[in-house]
C-alpha positions in Angstrom: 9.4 57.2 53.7 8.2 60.0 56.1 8.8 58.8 60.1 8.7 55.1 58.8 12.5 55.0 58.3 13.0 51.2 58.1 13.4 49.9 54.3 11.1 47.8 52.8 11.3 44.6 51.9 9.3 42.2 49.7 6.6 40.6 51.2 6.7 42.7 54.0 4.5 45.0 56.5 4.2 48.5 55.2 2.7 49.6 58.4 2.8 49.6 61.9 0.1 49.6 64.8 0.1 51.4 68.1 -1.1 50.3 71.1 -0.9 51.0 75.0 -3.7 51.5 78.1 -4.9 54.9 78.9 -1.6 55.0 81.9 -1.7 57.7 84.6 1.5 57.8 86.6 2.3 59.5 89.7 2.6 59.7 93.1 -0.6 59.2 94.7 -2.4 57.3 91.7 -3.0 54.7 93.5 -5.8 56.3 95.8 -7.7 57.5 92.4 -8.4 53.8 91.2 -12.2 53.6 93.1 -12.8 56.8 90.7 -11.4 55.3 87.8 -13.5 52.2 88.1 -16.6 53.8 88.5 -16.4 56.5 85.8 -15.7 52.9 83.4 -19.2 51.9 85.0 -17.6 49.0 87.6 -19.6 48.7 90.5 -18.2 45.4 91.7 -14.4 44.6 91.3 -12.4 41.8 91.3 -9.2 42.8 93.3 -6.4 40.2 92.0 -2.9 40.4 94.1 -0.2 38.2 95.6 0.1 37.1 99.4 2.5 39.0 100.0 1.1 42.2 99.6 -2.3 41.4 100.3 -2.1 43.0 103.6 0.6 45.5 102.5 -0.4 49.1 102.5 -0.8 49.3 98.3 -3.5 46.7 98.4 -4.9 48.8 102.0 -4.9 52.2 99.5 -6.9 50.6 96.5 -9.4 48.8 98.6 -9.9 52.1 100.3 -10.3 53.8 97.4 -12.8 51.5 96.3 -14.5 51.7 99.3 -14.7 55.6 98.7 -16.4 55.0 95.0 -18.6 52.9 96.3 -17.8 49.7 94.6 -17.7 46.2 96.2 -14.1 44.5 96.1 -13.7 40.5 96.2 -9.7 40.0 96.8 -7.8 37.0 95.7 -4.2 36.3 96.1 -3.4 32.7 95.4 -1.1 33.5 92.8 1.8 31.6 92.1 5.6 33.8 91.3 6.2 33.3 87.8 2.2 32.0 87.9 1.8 28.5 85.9 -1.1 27.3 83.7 -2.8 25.8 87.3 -2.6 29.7 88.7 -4.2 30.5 85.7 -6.9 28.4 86.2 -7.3 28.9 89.7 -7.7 32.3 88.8 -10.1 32.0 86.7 -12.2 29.9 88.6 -12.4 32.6 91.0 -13.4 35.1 88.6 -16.2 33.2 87.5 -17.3 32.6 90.6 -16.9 36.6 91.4 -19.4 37.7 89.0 -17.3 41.0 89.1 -17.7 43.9 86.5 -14.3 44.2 86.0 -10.6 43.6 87.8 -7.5 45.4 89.2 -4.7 43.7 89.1 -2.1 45.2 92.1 1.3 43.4 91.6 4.3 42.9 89.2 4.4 40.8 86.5 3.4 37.7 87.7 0.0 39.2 89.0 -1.0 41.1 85.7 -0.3 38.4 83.7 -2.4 36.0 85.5 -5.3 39.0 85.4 -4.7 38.3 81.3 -4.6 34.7 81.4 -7.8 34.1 84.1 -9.6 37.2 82.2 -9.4 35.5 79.0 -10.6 32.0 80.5 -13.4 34.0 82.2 -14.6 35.1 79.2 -14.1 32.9 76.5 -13.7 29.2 78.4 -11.9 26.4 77.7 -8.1 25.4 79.1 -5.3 28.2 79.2 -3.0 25.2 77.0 -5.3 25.7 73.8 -4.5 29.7 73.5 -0.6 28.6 73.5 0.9 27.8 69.9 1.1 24.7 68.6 3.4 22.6 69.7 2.7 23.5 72.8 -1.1 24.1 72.8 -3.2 24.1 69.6 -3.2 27.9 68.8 -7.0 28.9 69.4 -7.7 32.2 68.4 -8.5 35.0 71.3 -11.9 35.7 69.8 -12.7 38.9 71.4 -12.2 41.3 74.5 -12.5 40.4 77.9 -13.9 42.3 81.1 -12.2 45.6 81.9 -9.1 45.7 83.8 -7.2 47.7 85.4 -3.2 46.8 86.2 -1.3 48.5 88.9 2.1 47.8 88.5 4.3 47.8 92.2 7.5 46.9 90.5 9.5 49.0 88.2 10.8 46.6 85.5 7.8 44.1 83.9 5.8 46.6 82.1 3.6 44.3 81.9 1.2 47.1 83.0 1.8 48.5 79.1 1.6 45.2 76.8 -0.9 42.5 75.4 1.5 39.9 76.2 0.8 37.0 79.4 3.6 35.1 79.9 2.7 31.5 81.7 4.9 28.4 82.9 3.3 25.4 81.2 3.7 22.7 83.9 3.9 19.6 81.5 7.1 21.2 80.0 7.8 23.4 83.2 8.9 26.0 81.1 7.3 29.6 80.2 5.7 30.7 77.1 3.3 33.7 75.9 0.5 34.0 74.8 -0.3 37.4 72.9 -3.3 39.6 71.6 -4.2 43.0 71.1 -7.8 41.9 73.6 -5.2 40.8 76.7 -4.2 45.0 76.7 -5.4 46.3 80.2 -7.8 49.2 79.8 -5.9 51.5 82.1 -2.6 51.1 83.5 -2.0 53.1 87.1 1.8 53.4 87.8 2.3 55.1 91.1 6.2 55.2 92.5 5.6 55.4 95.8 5.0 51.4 95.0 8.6 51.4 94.9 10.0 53.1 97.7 10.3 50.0 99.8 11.7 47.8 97.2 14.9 45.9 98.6 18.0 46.4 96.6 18.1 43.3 94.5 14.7 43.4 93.4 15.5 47.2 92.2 18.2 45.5 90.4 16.9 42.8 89.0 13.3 45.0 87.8 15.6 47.5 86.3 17.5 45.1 84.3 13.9 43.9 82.9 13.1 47.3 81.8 17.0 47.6 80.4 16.6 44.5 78.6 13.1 45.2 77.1 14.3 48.5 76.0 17.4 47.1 74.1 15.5 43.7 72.4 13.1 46.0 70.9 15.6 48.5 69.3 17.5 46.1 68.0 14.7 43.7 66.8 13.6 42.7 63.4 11.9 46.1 61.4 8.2 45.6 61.6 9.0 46.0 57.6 11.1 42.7 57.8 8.1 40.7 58.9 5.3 38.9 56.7 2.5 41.8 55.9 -0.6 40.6 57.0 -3.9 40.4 54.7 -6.3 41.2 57.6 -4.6 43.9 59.9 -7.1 43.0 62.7 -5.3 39.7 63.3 -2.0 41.4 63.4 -0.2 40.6 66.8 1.3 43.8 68.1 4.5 41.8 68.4 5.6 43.3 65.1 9.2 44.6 65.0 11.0 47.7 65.7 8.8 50.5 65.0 9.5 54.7 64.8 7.0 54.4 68.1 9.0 52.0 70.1 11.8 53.3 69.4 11.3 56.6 70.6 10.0 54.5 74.0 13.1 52.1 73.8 15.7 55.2 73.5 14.1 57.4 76.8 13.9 54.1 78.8 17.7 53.1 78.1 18.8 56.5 78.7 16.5 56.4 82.3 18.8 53.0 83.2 22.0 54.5 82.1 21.7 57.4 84.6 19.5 56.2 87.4 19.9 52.6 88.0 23.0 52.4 90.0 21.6 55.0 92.1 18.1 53.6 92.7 19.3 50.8 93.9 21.9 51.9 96.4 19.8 53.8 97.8 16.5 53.3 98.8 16.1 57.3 99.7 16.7 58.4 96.3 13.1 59.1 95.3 14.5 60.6 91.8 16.2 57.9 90.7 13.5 55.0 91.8 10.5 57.3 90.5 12.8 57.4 86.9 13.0 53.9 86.9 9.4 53.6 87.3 8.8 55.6 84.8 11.3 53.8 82.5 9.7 50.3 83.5 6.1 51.7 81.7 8.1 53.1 78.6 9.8 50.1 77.8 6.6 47.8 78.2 5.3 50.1 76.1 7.9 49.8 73.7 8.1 46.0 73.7 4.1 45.7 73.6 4.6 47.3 70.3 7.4 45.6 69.1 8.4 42.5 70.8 11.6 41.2 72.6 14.5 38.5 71.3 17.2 36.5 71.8 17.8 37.5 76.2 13.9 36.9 76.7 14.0 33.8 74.4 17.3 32.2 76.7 15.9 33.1 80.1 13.4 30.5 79.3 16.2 28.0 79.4 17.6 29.6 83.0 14.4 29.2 84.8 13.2 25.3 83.2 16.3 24.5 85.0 17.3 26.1 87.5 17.8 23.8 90.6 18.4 24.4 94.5 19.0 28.4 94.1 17.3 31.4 95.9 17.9 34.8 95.5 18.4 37.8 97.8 15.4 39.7 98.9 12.7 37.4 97.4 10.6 35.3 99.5 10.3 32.4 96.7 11.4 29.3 98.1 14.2 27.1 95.7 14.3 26.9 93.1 14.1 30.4 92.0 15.8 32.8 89.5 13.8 36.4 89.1 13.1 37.4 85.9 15.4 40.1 84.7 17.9 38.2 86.4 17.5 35.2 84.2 17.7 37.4 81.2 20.9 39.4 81.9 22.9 36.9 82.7 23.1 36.0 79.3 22.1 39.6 77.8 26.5 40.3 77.1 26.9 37.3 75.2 24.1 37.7 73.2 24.5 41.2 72.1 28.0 40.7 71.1 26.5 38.2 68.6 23.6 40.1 67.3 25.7 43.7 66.9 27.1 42.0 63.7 24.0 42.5 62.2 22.8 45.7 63.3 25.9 47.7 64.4 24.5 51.0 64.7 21.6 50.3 66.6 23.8 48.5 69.1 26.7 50.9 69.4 23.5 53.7 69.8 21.6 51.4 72.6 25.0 51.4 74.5 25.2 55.3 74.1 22.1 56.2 75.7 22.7 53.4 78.1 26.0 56.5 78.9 28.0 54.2 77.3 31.9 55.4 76.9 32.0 54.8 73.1 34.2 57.5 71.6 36.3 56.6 68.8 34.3 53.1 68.4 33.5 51.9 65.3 30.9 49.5 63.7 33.1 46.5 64.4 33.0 47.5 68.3 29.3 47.6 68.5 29.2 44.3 70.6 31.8 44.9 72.7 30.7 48.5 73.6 27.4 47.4 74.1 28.2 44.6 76.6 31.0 46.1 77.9 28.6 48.7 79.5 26.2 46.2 80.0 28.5 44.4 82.4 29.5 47.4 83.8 26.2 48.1 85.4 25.8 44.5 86.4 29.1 44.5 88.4 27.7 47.8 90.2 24.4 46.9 91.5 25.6 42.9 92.3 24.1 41.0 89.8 25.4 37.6 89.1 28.2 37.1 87.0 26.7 35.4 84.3 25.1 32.4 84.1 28.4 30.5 86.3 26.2 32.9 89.2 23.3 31.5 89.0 24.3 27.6 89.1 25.0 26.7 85.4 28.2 25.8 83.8 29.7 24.4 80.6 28.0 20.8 80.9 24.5 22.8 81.1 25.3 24.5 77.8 23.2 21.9 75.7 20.3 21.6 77.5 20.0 24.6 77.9 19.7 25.3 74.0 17.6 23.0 73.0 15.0 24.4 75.6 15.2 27.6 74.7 14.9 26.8 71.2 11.5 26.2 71.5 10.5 30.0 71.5 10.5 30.5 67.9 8.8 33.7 68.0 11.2 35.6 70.2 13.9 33.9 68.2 12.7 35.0 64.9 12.8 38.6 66.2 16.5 39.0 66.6 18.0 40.9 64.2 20.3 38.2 63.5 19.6 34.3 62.4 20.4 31.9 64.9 20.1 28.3 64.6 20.4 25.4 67.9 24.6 25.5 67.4 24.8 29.8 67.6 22.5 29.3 71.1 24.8 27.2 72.5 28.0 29.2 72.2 26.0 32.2 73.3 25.3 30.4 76.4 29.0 29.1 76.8 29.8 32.5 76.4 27.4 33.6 79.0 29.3 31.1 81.8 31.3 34.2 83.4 32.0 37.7 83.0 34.8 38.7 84.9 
C-alpha cells in the first residue's frame, strides 16, 4: 500500500490528486503582489474587495504595490457577505466590462469566492444557477480555466485562498451551495498575517473555528478509496475523500487550534498565536480543497436559510446574520459524537492534536472526547452555546433537516450514513451545551 494507507474497496479510487496555488505566506506579502502579477504577464488587474476594506490599509498596500509594477488596477467592492448568485453576477458584469488581464481577490471568503464564481461567468457565460447541480441548477460542466487570479486571504479561517471550491447563496432557495472544479483554483494564494492583527475577537473566534472545523471534516471524511473510481481522472472533482496529503494538512492545522486559539483571540497583541492561526487557516483549506468537508458544513446550511432577527458581535452585517464558522460549530459536538461510531480512531486522534485530555479513553469514548474538547474551546473564546445561542430551538429541529438535507455531497462524505431522521436528532442535540 506504500503512503496510500486507506483499504480498498471495490469499485473504488485507487488514487488520489493533489492540488493547491503556488501560496507565499508572511509578513509583508502583501506589498510583493504588483511583482507577482507582472512576472504572470498582468498588466491591468482587476482589484475585487469588500466595502469595508476598500479604503482600509490592505487594499491601500496592494494598490500600491500595483502602482509600483506598473499595472493599472480597476477596484470593485459591491460584494455581498456570504455573496448570493446576484453578487455573482454583478461581479461578473464588472469583469467583463474591466477587460482586465487578471484579478486579486483581497478579502475572506465571501470575496474569493465571488472572484471564482464572476471569473467563471467572465469566461465561459451564461447564469451562475446552471454550474450548480441539478436540482438546484442543471449541472453544466466548468469547461476550462479562467483568467489568472490571485487571492489574498485577510481572515484566518476560510481557506478559501487554498481550494477550487465557491460557495454561493442561491436566492430562489436562499440557501448556500457549491460549486466545485479543479479550473476555480486561484493561481497564487498570498497569506500575509499582519491581515490579522486588527481582527476583533469574535471574528478571531469564529475564523478559527472554520479552520478547526475544516481540519476535522476532512480527517474524518470518507477515504478517497471509498468513493466511485472515475474513468477519466481529468473530470475528477478534488472533493475526493480523506487522503495521506490532507491528512498531513488536517493534523498540523488541528494541532495550530489546540494550542493557539484561545490565545489569539484574547489577545489581539499576541502576534504568535494570530500568525499560527493564519497559517493553520491556509493548511486546512488546503486540506479540505483536497478532500472535502461533511456533516458540520452540510448543517450550517440549515443555520444560515433561517436564521431570523440575529447579529453578531463585531460584524458590521445587518440582521439577519450568523458568520460562517459560527453556524458550523454550533452543531460541530453533536455531530461528531455521532460520526465517531464509525471512525473511532480518527476521532479520538483529531481530539488529541486538538490537546485533547484523552488518557485512558477508549474507542467507545471517541465522541465524547472529541466534543468534549470541542466545547471546551467554545466556552473559552464565547462562542454560542449551541444552536439554543444562535435563536433556534426544539420546534426548529425539522426544518432545519430537511434544508440541510439537500447537500448530498457534503452528506455523502461523512464517514457515517445518515438519513433525514439521524439529522434531526443531531440538531436536537445541538440545542445547548452546557
Amino acid at each position: 500500500m506504500g503512503c496510500q494507507y486507506f483499504e480498498p474497496t471495490d469499485d473504488g479510487a485507487t488514487t488520489f490528486t493533489v492540488a493547491m496555488p503556488k501560496l507565499t505566506f508572511g509578513r509583508g506579502a502583501l506589498s510583493d503582489t504588483g511583482a507577482r502579477a507582472a512576472a504572470m504577464g498582468i498588466k491591468r488587474i482587476a482589484l475585487i474587495t469588500d466595502g469595508i476594506l476598500e479604503s482600509g490599509p490592505l487594499v491601500s498596500i496592494v494598490k500600491e504595490s500595483m502602482n509600483s509594477a506598473g499595472i493599472e488596477t480597476l477596484v470593485y467592492s459591491d460584494i455581498r457577505i456570504e455573496p448570493d448568485d446576484d453578487t455573482i453576477m454583478r461581479t461578473a458584469a464588472f469583469l467583463k466590462d474591466a477587460r482586465a488581464d487578471g484579478v486579486i481577490s483581497v478579502g475572506g471568503g465571501s470575496v474569493i469566492d465571488t472572484a471564482k464564481g464572476a471569473l467563471l461567468i467572465e469566461r465561459h457565460g451564461g447564469n451562475i444557477r446552471q454550474y450548480f447541480a441539478p436540482p438546484i441548477g442543471e449541472g453544466k460542466p466548468i469547461p476550462g480555466p479562467v483568467a489568472p487570479h490571485i487571492a489574498c486571504a485577510t481572515t484566518s479561517g476560510t481557506g478559501s485562498e487554498c481550494t477550487s471550491i465557491s460557495v454561493i447563496r442561491v436566492n430562489e432557495f436562499n440557501t448556500k451551495f457549491v460549486i466545485a472544479s479543479p479550473y476555480l483554483l486561484p493561481d497564487r494564494a498570498i497569506v500575509d498575517p499582519q491581515c490579522c492583527d486588527s481582527l476583533p475577537a469574535n471574528v478571531v473566534a469564529s475564523t478559527g473555528f472554520d479552520l478547526m472545523s475544516h481540519a476535522l471534516e476532512c480527517y474524518t471524511a470518507r477515504a478517497y478509496t471509498s468513493h466511485l473510481n472515475i474513468d477519466n481522472p481529468d473530470n475528477r472533482q478534488l472533493i475526493q475523500g480523506a487522503n495521506p496529503f490532507s491528512d498531513l494538512s488536517a493534523r498540523e492545522a488541528l494541532s495550530i487550534v489546540g494550542n493557539y486559539l484561545a490565545r489569539g483571540v484574547a489577545d489581539a497583541t499576541d502576534h504568535e498565536a494570530r500568525d499560527q492561526l493564519m497559517w493553520g487557516a491556509s493548511l486546512a483549506g488546503i486540506a479540505f480543497g483536497n478532500s472535502g468537508t461533511h456533516l458540520p458544513h452540510a448543517m450550517s446550511y440549515g443555520v444560515t436559510h433561517l436564521m431570523t432577527d440575529i447579529t453578531t458581535k463585531d460584524y458590521q452585517v445587518p440582521s439577519p446574520f450568523v458568520p460562517h464558522g459560527i453556524s458550523v460549530i454550533v452543531s460541530a459536538p453533536a455531530i461528531f459524537r455521532y460520526t465517531a461510531e464509525a471512525q473511532p480512531q480518527r476521532h479520538l486522534e483529531g481530539a488529541a492534536f486538538l490537546c485533547a485530555d484523552n488518557k485512558g479513553a477508549t474507542p467507545d469514548d471517541a465522541g465524547e472526547v472529541l466534543s468534549t474538547r470541542i466545547i471546551e474551546l467554545m466556552r473559552a473564546t464565547n462562542i454560542p452555546n449551541g444552536l439554543g445561542g444562535v435563536g433556534f430551538g426544539a420546534e426548529h429541529v425539522k426544518a432545519l433537516a430537511e434544508s440541510s438535507y439537500r447537500q448530498s455531497r457534503a452528506i455523502a462524505n461523512a464517514p457515517r450514513e445518515s438519513n433525514l431522521t439521524d439529522l434531526e436528532n443531531m440538531y436536537s442535540n445541538a440545542i445547548s451545551y452546557w
